[in-house]
N, C-alpha and C positions, 0 to 999 in steps of 0.2 A: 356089567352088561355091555356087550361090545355095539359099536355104532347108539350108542345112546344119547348123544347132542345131533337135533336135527336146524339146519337152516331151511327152509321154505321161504320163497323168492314170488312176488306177483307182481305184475306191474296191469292195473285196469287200462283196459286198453279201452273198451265199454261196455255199456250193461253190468249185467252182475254174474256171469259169468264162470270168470276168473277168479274173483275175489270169492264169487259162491263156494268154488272146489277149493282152493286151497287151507280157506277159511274150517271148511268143513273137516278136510285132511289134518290140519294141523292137530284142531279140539279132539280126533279119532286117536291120533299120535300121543298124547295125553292120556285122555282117557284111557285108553284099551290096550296102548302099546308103554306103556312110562316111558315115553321119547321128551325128552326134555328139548323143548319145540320153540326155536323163535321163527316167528313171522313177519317178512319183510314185506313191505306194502307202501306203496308211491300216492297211493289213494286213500286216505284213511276214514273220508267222508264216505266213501262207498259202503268200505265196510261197518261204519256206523250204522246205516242202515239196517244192514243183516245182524248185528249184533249193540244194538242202545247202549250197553254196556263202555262202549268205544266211546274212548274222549280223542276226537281228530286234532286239540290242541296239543295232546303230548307226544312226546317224541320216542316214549318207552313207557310201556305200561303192559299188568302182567292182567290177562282177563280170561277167566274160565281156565288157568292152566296155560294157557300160551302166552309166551313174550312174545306179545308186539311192536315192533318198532315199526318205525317210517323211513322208509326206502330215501334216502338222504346221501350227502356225504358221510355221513358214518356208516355207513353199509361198508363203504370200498378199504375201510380200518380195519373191519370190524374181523375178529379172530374165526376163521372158519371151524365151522363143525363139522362131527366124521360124516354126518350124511349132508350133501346141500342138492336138494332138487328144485329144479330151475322148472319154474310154474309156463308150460305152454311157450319153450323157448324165448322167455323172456329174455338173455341174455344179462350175463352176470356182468358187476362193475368190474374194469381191469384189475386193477386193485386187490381186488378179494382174489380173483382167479391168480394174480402171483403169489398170492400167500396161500392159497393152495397147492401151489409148486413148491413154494418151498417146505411146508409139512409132506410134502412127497417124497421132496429132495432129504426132510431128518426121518422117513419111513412113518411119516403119518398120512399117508396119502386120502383125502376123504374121497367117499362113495358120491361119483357126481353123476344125477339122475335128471335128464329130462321126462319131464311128467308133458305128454303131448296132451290132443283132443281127442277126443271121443268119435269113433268111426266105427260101423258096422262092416266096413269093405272089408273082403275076403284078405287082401294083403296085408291086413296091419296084423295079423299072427305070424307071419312073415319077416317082419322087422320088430316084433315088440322082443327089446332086451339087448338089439343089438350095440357095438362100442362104436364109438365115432372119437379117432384121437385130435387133439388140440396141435393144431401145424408148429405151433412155438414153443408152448411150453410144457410136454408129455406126459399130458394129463390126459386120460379117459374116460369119455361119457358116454353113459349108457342111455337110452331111448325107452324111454317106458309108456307103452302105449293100453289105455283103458279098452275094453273092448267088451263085447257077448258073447263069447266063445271059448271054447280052450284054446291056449295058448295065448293069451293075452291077457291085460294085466286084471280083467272085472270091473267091477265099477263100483263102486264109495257105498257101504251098506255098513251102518254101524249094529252094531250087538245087539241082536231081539228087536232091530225094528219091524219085521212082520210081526212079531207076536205083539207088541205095543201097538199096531197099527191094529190086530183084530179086535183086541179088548177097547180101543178107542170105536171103533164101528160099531161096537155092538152095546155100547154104553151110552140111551139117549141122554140122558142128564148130562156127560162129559163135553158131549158135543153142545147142547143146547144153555149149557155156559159158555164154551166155547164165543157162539156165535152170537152172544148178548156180551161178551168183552169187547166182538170187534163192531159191533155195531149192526147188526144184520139180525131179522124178524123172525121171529118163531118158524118153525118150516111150518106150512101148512099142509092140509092134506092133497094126496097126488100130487104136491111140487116135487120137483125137479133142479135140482141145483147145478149151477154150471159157473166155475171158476175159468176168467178170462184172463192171460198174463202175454202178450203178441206184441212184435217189434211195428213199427209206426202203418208198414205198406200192406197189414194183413185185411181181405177186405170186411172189414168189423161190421158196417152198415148194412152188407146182405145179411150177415150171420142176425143181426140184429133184427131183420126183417124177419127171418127166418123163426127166429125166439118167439116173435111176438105174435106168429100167429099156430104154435106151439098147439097142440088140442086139451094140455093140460097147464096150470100154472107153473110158471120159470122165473125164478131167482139167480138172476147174474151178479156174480160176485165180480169185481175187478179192483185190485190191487192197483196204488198208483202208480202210470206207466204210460208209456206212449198208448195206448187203449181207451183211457180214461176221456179224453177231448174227444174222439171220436164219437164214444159212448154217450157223453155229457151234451152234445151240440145234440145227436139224434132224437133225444127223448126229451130236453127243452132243462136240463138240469146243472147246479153245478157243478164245475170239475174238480171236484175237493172231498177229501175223507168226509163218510159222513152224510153226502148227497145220496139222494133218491131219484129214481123216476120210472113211470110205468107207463107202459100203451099196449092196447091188447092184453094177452096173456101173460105180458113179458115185465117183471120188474127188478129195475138195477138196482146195483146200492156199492160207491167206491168205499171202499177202504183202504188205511193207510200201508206203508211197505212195511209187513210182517217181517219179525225177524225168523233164523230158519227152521226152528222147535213150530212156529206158529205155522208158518208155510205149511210143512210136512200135515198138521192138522189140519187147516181148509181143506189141501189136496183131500187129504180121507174123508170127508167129510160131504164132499160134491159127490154126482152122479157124474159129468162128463167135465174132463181139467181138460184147458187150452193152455199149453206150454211151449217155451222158446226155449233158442241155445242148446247145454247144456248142462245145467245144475235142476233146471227145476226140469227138464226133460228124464233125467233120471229120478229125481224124486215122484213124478207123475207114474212113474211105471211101479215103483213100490208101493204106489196107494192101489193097484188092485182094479184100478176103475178106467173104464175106458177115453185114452187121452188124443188128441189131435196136435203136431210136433210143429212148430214152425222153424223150420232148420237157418239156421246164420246162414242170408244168402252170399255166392261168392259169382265173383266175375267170371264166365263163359257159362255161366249155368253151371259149373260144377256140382253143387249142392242138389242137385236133380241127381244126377249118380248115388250120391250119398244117402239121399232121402229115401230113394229105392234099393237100396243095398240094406236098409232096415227094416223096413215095409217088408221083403221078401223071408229076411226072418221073424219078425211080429208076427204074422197074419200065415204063417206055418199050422195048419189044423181047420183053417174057417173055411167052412164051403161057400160055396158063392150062392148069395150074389152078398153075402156078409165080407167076404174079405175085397169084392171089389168095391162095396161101399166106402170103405176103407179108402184103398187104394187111391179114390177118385178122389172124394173130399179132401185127403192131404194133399194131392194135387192142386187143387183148384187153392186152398189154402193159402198155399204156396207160391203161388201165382206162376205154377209150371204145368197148368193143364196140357194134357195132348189134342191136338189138332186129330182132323178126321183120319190121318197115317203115320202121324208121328207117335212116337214111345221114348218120353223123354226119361222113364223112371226104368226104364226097360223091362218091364212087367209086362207087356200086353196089354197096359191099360189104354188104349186107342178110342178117339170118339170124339165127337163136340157133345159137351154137355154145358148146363146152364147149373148155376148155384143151387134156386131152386128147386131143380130136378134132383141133384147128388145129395142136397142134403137132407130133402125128403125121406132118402134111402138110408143114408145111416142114420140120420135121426132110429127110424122105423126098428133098425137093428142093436138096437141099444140093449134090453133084457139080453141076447147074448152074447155081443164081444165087452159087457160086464165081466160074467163069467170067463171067457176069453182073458180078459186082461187078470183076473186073479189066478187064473194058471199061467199066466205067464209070470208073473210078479215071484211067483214059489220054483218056476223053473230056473228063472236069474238065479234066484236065491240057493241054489246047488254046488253054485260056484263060491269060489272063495271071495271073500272082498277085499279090494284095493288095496289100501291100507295093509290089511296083513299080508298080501304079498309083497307089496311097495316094502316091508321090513325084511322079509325073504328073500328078496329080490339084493337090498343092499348090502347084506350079510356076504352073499355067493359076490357081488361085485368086490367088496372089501379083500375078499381073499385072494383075489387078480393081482399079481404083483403088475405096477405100473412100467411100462418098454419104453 
């Protein structure tokens, strides 16, 4: 099998991210593709998290199919494999990239792939695939960018998880073990469940105001996370796996950090998922149910472009005033509302509005950008997934002779 030794390369920069995709990539590589898969990792406490399985004492260790190592001095020894993709420009140790020159230099040259982030901007089908040569030592890497579109590279969807996801929806006993493993109360009747997962600045205290005076009973699920203290202070509870607390209609309940079999099941399992980054931004969109995105913000506002460059494909089909409930509330989310003239997502969404008011409105719209979000979840789902291209992808790059 040609290109059959894969290196995957991460370095946590923070959150979970990074270590979520590649982590996820690697076990895909394994599984579905027999990529005989090591995974290098600077962080190995992170990834314990997402996988319990991980011992952060060892320095090697083989789990679910992937070699793990610890992004160490032995990295920069260590014998390169024919594919090595470099997780979100992490940059490779010196070391390793000259003994990939010289497997060049005996006509081994391996498939070097940067794996970027995930962007809905019209440009990155533009640049996904392109070479970028190394000034020193002439080697070529390709650019491989994830994307919603043709011509880009898709986005991480492993084998029949739609169909795993519907047979778990429509299975109450799967779920209601489920949710007495993680600690969380029978559903009761007309609740509404709402999975909370937001980086520290998102403002949790309106949303929370908002829950609690809900016209039906709510079940806030929150994973522990910067969310949690927030959560925990408002309602008079502890901030620890396990805690409770209710006022109004509204009652929470944290639980600990799921690993990502578990994740993927809460998401299907809530009516509305609050999602960051990118790992669990995608996995929210294959649960089918309508999600709220808090994008990694970046310095000048960038992330307003980006936020709206998704938005304007998401919300493709919903009449108004459903797609600008939409629109507003991730704004406001975001903490990139539009002023009375400004258009920061460049949608047209212009206006002063109050928390309050927006999230009255999509609350209100829920019964349909449910629906919504499960034809969107089956449209993604047309395209090919990551992974199998990421293996397509390095095959056509392998047969490039190195200049």
């Amino acid at each position: 099998m040609p290109q059959k030794r894969w290196d995957v390369f991460c370095r946590v920069i923070d959150n979970y991210g990074d270590i979520g995709v590649t982590w996820r990539l690697a076990r895909q590589l394994v599984a579905e593709h027999a990529r005989e898969t090591r995974l290098w990792v600077d962080d190995l406490e992170s990834l314990e998290r997402l996988c319990p399985d991980v011992d952060p004492r060892l320095a090697a260790q083989r789990v679910q199919g992937v070699d793990v190592r610890r992004w160490d001095a032995a990295a920069a020894s260590a014998q390169p494999a024919d594919v090595v993709v470099e997780g979100f420009g992490c940059e490779l140790p010196a070391a390793y990239c000259a003994s990939m020159a010289a497997a060049a230099g005996a006509g081994r040259a391996p498939a070097w792939i940067n794996l970027e982030y995930l962007s809905a901007e019209e440009w990155v089908a533009g640049c996904h695939g392109l070479p970028s040569p190394h000034p020193q030592l002439g080697l070529m890497r390709h650019f491989f960018f994830p994307g919603f579109s043709a011509g880009t590279g898709g986005l991480l969807r492993e084998r029949g998880l739609l169909e795993a996801r519907d047979a778990y929806q429509g299975n109450p006993a799967a779920q209601a073990a489920f949710w007495q493993r993680i600690g969380i109360p029978p559903k009761a009747r007309n609740e509404w469940r709402v999975s909370l997962f937001s980086y520290a600045k998102a403002p949790v205290q309106d949303l929370l105001a908002g829950l609690s005076a809900h016209p039906h009973p709510v079940r806030l699920i929150v994973p522990m996370g910067p969310s949690t203290m927030q959560v925990a202070e408002w309602l008079g509870m502890p901030a620890e796996p396990g805690a409770h607390g209710a006022l109004g209609n509204l009652s929470a309940s944290i639980v600990p950090f799921v690993e990502q079999p578990d994740y993927d099941r809460l998401l299907w399992g809530c009516d509305l998922n609050f999602v960051r980054g990118e790992d669990s931004f995608v996995r929210a969109q294959w649960a089918g149910r309508p999600l709220v995105w808090q994008i990694y913000p970046q310095s000048e506002g960038a992330h307003a472009a980006k936020l709206g460059e998704f938005l304007r494909r998401y919300c493709q089909g919903l009449h108004e005033p459903r797609r600008q409930s939409v629109e507003r509330f991730m704004a406001l989310w975001n903490g990139i509302a539009a002023g009375a003239t400004a258009d920061p997502l460049g949608l047209g969404t212009t206006g002063d509005w109050s928390f309050e008011e927006v999230w009255r409105g999509f609350a209100a719209n829920q019964s349909a950008l449910r629906l919504h979000a499960e034809e969107w979840a089956w449209r993604l789902a047309e395209g090919r997934d990551l992974a199998a291209q990421l293996v397509e992808f390095s095959g056509k790059v392998a047969e490039k002779p190195v200049k």
